[in-house]
N, C-alpha and C positions, 0 to 999 in steps of 0.2 A: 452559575449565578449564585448558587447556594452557599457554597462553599466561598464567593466573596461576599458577601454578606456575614458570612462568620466571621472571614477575616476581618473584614471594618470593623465588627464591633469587638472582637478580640482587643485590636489596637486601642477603641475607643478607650475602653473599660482600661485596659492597661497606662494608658494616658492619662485618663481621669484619677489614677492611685495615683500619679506623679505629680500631681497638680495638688499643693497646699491651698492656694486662693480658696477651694471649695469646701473647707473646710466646717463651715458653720453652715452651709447653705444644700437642704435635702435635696439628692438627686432620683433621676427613675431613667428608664430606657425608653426611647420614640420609638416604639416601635408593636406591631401585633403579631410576632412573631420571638418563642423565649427556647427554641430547638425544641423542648417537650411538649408545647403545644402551641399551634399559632391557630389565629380566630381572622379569617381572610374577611375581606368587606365585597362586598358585592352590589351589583345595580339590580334594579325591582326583577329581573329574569333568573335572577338565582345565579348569574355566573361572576367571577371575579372581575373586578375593575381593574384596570393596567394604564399603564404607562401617565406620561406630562398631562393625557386629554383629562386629568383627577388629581387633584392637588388635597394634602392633608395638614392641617394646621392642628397644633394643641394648645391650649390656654388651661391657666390655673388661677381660681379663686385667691387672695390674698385672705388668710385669715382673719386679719383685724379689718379689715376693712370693705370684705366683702366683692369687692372689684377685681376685675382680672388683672391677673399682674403681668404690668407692660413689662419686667426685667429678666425675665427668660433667657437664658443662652444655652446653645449647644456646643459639645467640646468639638472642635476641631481637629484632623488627624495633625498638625502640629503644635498639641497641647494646647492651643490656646481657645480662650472662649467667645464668642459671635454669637450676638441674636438671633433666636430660631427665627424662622422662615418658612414659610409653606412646602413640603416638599413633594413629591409626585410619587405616586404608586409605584410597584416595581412591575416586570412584565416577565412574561413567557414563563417558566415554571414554577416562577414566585408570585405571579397577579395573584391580586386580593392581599397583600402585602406592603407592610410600607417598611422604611428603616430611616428614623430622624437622628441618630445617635443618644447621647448623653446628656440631659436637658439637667440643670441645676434652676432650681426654685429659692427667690432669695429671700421669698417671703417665710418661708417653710424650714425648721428646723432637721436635720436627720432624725428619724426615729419618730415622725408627724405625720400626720394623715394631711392629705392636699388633695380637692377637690378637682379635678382634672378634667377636661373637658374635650374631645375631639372632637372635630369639625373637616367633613370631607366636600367636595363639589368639584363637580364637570365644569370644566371650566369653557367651553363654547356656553356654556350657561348662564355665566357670567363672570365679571372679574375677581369676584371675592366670595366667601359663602354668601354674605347676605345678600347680595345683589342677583344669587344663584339660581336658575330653575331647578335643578338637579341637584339635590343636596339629600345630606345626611347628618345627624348629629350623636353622640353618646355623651354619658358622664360617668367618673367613677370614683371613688374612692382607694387613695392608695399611699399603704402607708411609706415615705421615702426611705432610701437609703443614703449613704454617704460617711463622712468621717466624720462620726461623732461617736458618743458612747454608747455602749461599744460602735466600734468601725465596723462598716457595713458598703458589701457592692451596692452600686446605681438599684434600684428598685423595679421590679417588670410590672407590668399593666398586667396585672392578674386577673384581674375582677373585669377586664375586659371581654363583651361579648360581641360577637357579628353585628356588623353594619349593613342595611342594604341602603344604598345611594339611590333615592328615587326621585320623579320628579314631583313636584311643592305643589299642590293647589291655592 
């Protein structure tokens, strides 16, 4: 499983340099895992969350306007770009792991700082975070990458630390 997870994002990253459209607009990698350090999430027992039962959304503050920006997309492994979408943990030697690809921010210049927001929940919990018993939340700051000056890889969630997913009083 490790070793496709490298894969995927090998491709991503390699398909995101082939993609002009991205050119003005900062990207970063979906994901809490950069090979030299990954930051697993976990429920209040200390152990890794896995699999579809945990869904992880990211949203990003719009600079000017303070609002989360509804135009997110992630690159798709045939180059092309799609609305992120919640995606689900991974399981068995990767739990506590997620992998959303290649997310472009269009609000966000490369070489910017974008306020970034993850959002995880059990989803027997409910359908969405806010509706959730089981939730989690982080934010972070991170400056993007992309093709701008200089050209620069998608960006890693560096400033990223552990989540534990518990339930909400």
């Amino acid at each position: 499983m490790k070793n496709g997870l490298l894969k995927w994002m090998t491709v991503g990253v390699a398909a995101w340099m082939a993609v002009p459209c991205a050119w003005s607009q900062g990207t970063f990698m979906f994901t809490n895992s950069n090979r030299s350090r990954t930051v697993p999430f976990t429920g209040c027992d200390g152990k890794p969350i896995a699999g579809a039962a945990y869904l992880v959304e990211v949203l990003v503050r719009n600079p000017k306007t303070g609002e989360l920006d509804p135009g997110l997309e992630v690159l798709q492994p045939d180059a092309t770009w799609k609305r992120v979408a919640p995606v689900p943990m991974l399981e068995g030697a990767t739990a506590g792991l997620f992998a959303g690809g290649t997310v472009r921010v269009p609000s966000v210049a490369p070489g910017q700082e974008a306020q970034v927001t993850i959002r995880v929940w059990q989803v027997a919990s409910g359908a969405d975070f806010a509706s959730a018993k089981v939730r989690g939340e982080t934010n972070i700051t991170v400056k993007l990458g992309g093709i701008g000056n200089p050209p620069s890889f998608p960006s890693r969630l560096s400033g990223l630390k552990g989540l534990k997913v518990c339930e909400t009083k």
